[in-house]
N, C-alpha and C positions, 0 to 999 in steps of 0.2 A: 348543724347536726342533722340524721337523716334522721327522718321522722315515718311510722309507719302507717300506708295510707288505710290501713283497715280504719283505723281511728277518726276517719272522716268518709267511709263509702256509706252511701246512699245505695241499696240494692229493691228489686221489686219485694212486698210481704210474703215470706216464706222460704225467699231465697236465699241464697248464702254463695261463697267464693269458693267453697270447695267442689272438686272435680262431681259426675251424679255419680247414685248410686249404681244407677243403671248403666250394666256394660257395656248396653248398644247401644249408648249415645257418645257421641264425639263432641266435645266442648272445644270451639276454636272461637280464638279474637283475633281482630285485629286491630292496630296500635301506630297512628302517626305519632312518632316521638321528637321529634323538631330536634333532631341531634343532640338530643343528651344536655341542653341550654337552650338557657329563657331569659329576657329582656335584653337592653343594651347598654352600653355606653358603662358607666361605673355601677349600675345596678345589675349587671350582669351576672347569672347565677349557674351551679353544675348542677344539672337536676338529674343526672343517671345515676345516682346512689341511691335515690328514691324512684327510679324509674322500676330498679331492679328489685324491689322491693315491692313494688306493684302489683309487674309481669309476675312474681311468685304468687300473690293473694291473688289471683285469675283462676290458677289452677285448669289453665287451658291443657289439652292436648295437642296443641296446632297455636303458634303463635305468627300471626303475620305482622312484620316490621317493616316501618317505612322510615327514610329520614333518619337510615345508622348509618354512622362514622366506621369505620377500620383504622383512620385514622386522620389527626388531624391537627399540624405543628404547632398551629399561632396559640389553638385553643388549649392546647394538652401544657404550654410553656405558661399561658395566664392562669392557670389554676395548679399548678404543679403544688403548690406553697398553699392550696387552703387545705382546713383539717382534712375533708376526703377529696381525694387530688383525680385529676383524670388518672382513668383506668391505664394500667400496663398494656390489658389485654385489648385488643379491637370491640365495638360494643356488643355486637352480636353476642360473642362468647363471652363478656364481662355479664350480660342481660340475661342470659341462658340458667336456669334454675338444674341443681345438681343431677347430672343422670339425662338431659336432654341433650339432642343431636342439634349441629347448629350448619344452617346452610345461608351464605352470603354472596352477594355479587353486589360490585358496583354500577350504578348508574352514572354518574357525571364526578367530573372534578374539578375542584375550584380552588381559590388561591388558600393557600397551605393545606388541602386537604382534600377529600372527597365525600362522596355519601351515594347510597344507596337500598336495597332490599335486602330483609334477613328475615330467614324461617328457623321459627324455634319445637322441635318437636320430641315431644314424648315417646313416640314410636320412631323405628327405624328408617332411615334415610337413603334413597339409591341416589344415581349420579342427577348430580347437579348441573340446569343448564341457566343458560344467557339469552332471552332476545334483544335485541335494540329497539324500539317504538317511537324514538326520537321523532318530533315533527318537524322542529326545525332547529337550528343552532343556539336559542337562547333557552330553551328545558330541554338538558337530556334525562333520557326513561325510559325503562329496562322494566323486562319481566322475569322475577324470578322464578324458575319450572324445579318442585320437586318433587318425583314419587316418594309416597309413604307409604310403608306395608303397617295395615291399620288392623289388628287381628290375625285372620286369614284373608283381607283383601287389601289389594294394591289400587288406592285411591292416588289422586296427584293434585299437588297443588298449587296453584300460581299465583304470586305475589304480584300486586299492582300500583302504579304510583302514576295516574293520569295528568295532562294537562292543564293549564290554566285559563284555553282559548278552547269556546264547544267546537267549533270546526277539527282543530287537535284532537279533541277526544273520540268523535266519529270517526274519524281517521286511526287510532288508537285502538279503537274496537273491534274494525275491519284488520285489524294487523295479529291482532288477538283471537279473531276467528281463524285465521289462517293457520297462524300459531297450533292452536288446539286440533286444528284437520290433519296438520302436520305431523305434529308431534306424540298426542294423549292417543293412546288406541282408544275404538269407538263404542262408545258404553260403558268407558271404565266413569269410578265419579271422582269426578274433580269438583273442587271449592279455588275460586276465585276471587282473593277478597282483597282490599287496600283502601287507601285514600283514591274518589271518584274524579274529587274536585267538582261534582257535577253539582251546581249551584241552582240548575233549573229544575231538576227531575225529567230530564229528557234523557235518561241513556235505559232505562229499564226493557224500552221494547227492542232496543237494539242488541242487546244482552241475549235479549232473547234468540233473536236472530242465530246468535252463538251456542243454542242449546241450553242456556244457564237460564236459571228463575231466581230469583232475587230471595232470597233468607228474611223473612218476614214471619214473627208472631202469629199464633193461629187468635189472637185478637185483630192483627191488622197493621196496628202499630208499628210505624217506622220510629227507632230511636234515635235523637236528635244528640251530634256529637259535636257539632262547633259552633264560635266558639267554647271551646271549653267550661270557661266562666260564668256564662250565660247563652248557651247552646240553641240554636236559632235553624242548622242547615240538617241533614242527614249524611254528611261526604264519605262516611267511612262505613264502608258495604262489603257483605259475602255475597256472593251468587254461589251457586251449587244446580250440580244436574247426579242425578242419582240420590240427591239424599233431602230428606222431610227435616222445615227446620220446625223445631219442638217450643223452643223458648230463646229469646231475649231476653239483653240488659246491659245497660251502662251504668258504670259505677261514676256513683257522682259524690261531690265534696269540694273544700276549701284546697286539701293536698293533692285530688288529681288535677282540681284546675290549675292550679301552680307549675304541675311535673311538664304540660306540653300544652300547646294553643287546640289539641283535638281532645279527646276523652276516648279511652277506646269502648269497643262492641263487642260484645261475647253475643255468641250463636251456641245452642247444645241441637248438633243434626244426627238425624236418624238414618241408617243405610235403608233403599231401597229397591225391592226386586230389580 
């Protein structure tokens, strides 16, 4: 039975899950959700009906998703038969909380199925694009690009899901700069956020490189998201250029560690000049 994860978040003192009060902040996370399932073999479990239960207690405006299904036969057939069964819908729009826009593309596909990037947003959505950033044949990875009209401004945002080798992800970065020269007109703000994989703390000045600054606490504080369970790494990062980030926090407990091997990261940013 799904169970709701408010009943076990851990948030900073004073904080809460709900959107701020304040209009001119932008509350965006983002969420490796390990495809909607967790463990193997006969312990094997659906964890997107408490996924989608989560993503709501966020109350983000911007939801960056990594590691969604659209679809996916073997798994959708071994769980058809328990009480909440895989979704009809693809996960993005199963995940997507009432009244939000939902933008997806895939990254790689694999035997019965695929996965990929998915943006979940409160505010209005223009056209939807694709890069490739593949390194080489055994991870493919893609960047999700979507403008958001956020008020009266049109920020943009780019979903990311890096590699597992640092050579890859320097490579990944420079593809990303290009990307952004290419495509973001100059000065608009964009947020950059996903799974890093950066296990060393080596990509922050290359980022830079990019025009992006890294979404860090005005205490300092990087919040630690994997694993899950007992969270040891930082992998799951915003960068942003144009906007002040305000506050942090990962919501932590027994149910999110269960939902996915990451825990996600809430950012509340501020527009600026």
């Amino acid at each position: 039975m799904a169970t709701n994860p408010l009943n076990s978040t851990v948030l900073p003192s004073g904080d809460t899950t709900g959107a701020s009060a304040d209009a001119d902040l932008l509350r965006v996370a983002t969420y490796n959700i390990h495809k909607g399932v967790r463990g193997v073999g006969p312990g094997k479990r659906l964890e997107i009906h408490n996924l989608g239960l989560g993503i709501e207690a966020l109350d983000a405006d911007l939801v960056f998703l990594q590691e969604v299904r659209s679809f996916h036969d073997l798994e959708a057939k071994q769980f058809q038969r328990t009480s909440f069964g895989w979704p009809t819908l693809p996960q993005a729009e199963f995940l997507a909380p009432e009244g939000y826009e939902v933008a997806y593309r895939t990254n790689a596909f694999t035997r019965g199925g695929e996965h990929g990037n998915a943006l979940l947003s409160r505010w209005a959505i223009g056209d939807v694009g694709h890069h490739d950033v593949s390194d080489h044949r055994f991870e493919q990875r893609g960047l999700l690009h979507v403008p958001v009209q956020w008020q009266d401004v049109e920020l943009h945002a780019i979903v990311a899901h890096f590699g597992l080798i640092h050579s890859s992800r320097v490579r990944q970065v420079e593809r990303l700069a290009r990307f952004i020269a290419d495509t973001v007109p100059p000065g608009a703000p964009l947020i950059v956020a996903g799974d890093f994989n950066d296990w060393g703390e080596k990509l922050d000045s290359l980022m830079t490189g990019c025009g992006l600054t890294r979404a860090v606490a005005p205490s300092g504080k990087r919040p630690l998201t994997f694993p899950s369970r007992v969270p040891v790494f930082a992998l799951d990062r915003i960068y942003v250029r144009r906007l002040k980030c305000m506050s942090t926090f990962v919501p932590r407990g027994t149910t999110w560690a269960r939902m996915s091997d990451h825990l996600p990261l809430v950012a509340e940013l501020q527009l600026q000049p």
